[in-house]
C-alpha positions as CSV (number, residue, x, y, z in Angstrom):
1,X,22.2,21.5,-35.3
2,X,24.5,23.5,-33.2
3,X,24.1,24.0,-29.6
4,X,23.3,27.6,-29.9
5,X,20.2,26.6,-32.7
6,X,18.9,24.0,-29.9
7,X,19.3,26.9,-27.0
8,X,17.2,28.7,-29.1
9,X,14.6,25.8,-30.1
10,X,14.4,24.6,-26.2
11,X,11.6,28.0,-25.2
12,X,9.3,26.6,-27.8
13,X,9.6,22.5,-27.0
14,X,8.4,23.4,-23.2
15,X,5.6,24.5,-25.0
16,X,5.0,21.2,-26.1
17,X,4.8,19.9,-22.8
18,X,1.0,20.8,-22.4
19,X,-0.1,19.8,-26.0
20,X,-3.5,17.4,-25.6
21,X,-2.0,14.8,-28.0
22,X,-0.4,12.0,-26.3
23,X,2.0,11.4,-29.8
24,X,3.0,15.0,-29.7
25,X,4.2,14.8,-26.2
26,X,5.8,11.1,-26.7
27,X,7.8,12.5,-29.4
28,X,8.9,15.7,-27.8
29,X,10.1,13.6,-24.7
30,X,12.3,11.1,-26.8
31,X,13.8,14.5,-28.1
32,X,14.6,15.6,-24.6
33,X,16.0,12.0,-23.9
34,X,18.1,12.4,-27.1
35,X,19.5,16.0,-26.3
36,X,19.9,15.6,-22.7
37,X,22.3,12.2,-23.0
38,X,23.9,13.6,-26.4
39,X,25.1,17.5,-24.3
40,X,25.7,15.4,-21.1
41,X,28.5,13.4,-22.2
42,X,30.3,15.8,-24.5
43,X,30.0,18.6,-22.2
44,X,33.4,20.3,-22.4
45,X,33.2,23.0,-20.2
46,X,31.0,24.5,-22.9
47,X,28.7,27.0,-21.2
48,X,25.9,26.9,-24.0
49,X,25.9,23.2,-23.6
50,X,25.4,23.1,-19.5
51,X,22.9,25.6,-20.4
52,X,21.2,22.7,-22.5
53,X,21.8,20.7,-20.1
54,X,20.0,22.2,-17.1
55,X,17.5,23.2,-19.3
56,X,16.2,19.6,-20.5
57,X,16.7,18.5,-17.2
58,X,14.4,20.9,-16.3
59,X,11.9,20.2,-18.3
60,X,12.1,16.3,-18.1
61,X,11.2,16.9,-14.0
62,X,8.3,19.1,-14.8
63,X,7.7,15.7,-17.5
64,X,7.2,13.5,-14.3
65,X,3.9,15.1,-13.7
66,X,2.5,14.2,-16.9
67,X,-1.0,13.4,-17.0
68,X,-0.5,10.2,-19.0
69,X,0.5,7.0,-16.9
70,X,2.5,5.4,-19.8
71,X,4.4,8.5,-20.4
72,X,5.0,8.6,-17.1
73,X,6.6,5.6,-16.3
74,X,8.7,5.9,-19.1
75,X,9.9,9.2,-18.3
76,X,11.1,7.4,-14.7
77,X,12.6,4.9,-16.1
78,X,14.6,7.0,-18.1
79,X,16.2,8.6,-14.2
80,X,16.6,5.5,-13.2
81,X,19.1,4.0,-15.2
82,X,22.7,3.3,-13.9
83,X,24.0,6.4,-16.2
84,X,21.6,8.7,-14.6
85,X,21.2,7.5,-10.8
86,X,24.1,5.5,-9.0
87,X,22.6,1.9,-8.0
88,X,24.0,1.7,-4.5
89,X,21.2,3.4,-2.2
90,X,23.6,5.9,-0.1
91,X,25.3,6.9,-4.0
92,X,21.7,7.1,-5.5
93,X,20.2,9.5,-2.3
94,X,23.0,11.8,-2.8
95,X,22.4,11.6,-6.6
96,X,18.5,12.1,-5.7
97,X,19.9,15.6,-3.5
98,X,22.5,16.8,-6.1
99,X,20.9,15.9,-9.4
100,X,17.0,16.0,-9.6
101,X,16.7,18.8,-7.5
102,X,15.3,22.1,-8.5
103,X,13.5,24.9,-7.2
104,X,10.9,24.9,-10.4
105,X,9.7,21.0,-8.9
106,X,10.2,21.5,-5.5
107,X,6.6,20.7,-4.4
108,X,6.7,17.1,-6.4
109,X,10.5,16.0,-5.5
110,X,9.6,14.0,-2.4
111,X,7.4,11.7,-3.8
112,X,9.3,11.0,-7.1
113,X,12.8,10.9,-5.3
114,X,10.7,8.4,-2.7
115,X,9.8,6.5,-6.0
116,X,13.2,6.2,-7.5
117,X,15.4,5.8,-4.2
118,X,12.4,2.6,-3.4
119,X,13.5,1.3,-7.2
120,X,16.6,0.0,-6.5
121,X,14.7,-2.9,-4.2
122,X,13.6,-4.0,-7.4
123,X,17.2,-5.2,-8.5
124,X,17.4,-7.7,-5.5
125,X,17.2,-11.1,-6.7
126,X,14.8,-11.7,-3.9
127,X,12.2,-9.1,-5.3
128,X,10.3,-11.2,-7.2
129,X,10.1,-14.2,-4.3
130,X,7.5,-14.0,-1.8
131,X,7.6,-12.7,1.5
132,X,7.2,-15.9,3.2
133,X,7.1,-19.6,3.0
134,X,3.4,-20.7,3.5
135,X,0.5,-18.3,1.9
136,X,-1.5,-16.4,4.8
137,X,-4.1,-18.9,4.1
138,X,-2.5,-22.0,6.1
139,X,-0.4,-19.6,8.2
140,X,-1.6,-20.3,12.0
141,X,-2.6,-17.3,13.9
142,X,-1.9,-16.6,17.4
143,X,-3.8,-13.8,19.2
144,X,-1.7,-11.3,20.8
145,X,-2.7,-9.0,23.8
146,X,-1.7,-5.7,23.9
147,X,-0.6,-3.5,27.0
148,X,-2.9,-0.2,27.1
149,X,-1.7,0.8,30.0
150,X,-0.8,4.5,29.7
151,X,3.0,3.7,31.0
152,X,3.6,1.6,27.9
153,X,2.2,4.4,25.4
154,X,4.2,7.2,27.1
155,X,7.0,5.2,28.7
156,X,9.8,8.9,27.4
157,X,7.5,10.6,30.3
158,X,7.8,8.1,33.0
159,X,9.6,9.1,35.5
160,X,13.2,7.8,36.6
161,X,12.3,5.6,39.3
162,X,9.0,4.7,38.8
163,X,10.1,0.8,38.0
164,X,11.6,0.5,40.7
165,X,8.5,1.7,43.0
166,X,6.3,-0.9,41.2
167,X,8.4,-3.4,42.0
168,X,8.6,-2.5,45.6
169,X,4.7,-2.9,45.6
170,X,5.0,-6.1,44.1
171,X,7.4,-7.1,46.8
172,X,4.5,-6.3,49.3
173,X,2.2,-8.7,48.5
174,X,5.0,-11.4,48.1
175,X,6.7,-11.2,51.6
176,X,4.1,-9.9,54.1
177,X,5.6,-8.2,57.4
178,X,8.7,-7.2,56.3
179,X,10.7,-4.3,57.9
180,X,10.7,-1.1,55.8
181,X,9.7,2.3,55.4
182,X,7.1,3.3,56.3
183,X,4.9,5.2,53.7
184,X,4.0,8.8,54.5
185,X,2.5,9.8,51.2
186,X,0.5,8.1,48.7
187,X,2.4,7.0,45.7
188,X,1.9,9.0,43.1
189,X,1.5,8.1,38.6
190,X,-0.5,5.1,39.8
191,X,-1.8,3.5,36.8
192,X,-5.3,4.9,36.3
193,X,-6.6,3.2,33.4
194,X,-6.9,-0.8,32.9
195,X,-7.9,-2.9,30.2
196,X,-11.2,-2.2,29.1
197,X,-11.6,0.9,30.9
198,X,-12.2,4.2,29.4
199,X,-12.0,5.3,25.5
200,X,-9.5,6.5,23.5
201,X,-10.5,9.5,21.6
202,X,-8.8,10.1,18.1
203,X,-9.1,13.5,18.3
204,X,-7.2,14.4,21.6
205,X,-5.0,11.1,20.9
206,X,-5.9,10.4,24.5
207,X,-7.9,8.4,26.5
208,X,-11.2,9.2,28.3
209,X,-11.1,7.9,31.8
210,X,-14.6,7.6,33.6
211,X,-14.5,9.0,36.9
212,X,-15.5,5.9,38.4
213,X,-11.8,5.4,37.9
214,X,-10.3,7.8,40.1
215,X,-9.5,7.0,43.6
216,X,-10.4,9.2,46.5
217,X,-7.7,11.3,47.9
218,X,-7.8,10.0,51.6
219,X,-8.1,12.7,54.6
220,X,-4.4,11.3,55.9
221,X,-2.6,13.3,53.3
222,X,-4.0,16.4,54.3
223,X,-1.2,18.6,56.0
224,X,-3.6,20.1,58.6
225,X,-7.4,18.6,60.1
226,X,-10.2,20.0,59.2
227,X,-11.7,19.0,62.9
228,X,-10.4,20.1,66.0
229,X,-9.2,18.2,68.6
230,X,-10.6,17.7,72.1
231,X,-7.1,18.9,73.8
232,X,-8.0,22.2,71.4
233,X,-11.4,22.8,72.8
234,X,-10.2,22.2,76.3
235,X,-8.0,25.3,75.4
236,X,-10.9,27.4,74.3
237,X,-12.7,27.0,77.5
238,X,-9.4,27.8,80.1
239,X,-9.0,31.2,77.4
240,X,-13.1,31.9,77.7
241,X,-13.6,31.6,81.4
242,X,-10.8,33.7,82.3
């Protein structure tokens, strides 16, 4: 047939596509296979036969989505061989980007280029072997405890010098009586949660503090008393008996 016959046959083989009969459907993808390797290697500049081209190409993406399993997995197979997608995994992603691309299967391209960029893990000699040594059933367990404290979950928001502060407190309690600064305001992004306190809640992606947690704020970092002093009332009584 010439090219301009099968350019003309191609409208009515997408057609086919959708047929209920798992033989029709074999048969009109081994034609697609057929035309798509035959056009692609004599293509000569020929612009009916990129038409073809793009055309099968076409419709062997929408293919991927074929209800059948079997068909299915033939139909990937057929992308991932070394004439179709490069082997090496930087050459086959840029392969994935350049090749199987198009508009018409955009919404199912991430999880079939996923599939076929994972498929080249299957050619390591290792793949077959297992993962470790010693099955998980004689593998000795060791429990591991993990920090909850919110510094380690969000340790991008803590500030600069905050290490440094904790380790100053640390130094504290090791050497007692020790000329330094004195304090004038409460250290502040004190850890307020320990383990076992509080919930974490999946829906903020937080965790619920009680507020048995929460430390007072003492009356010492308050700018101005709320009392008055006696030298103040002294003052009061000079102003009201003159």
């Amino acid at each position: 047939m010439k090219s301009v016959e099968i350019q003309e046959l191609l409208p009515l083989l997408s057609g086919l596509s959708s047929h209920p009969s798992l033989a029709c459907r074999k048969l009109l993808y081994d034609l697609l296979f057929w035309i798509y390797n035959y056009y692609r290697v004599r293509e000569t500049g020929d612009e009916c036969g990129k038409g073809i081209v793009l055309k099968v190409k076409e419709l062997l993406l929408e293919a991927l989505e074929d209800p059948e399993p079997a068909l299915q997995q033939e139909i990937l197979n057929f992308w991932s061989r070394e004439e179709h997608l490069s082997v090496p995994t930087d050459a086959r992603t840029l392969d994935l980007l350049s090749k199987l691309y198009s508009p018409a299967t955009e919404s199912t391209f991430l999880s079939h280029a996923t599939y076929l960029l994972l498929e080249t893990s299957s050619r390591s000699p290792d793949y077959q072997g297992p993962l470790f040594r010693e099955p998980l059933s004689e593998c000795i367990f060791q429990e591991y405890g993990v920090d909850t404290s919110w510094r380690q979950r969000h340790a991008s928001l803590t500030p600069l010098f905050i290490g440094s502060q904790e380790q100053y407190h640390q130094m504290e309690d090791i050497i007692p009586g020790q000329p330094r600064v004195r304090a004038t305001q409460q250290p502040q992004f004190l850890q307020t949660m320990t383990q076992g306190e509080g919930a974490f809640s999946w829906v903020s992606q937080s965790t619920v503090v009680p507020e048995a947690a929460y430390e007072r704020t003492p009356e010492t970092m308050l700018l101005f008393s709320l009392h008055s002093t006696p030298s103040s009332q002294g003052t009061k009584r000079k102003l009201n008996s003159s």
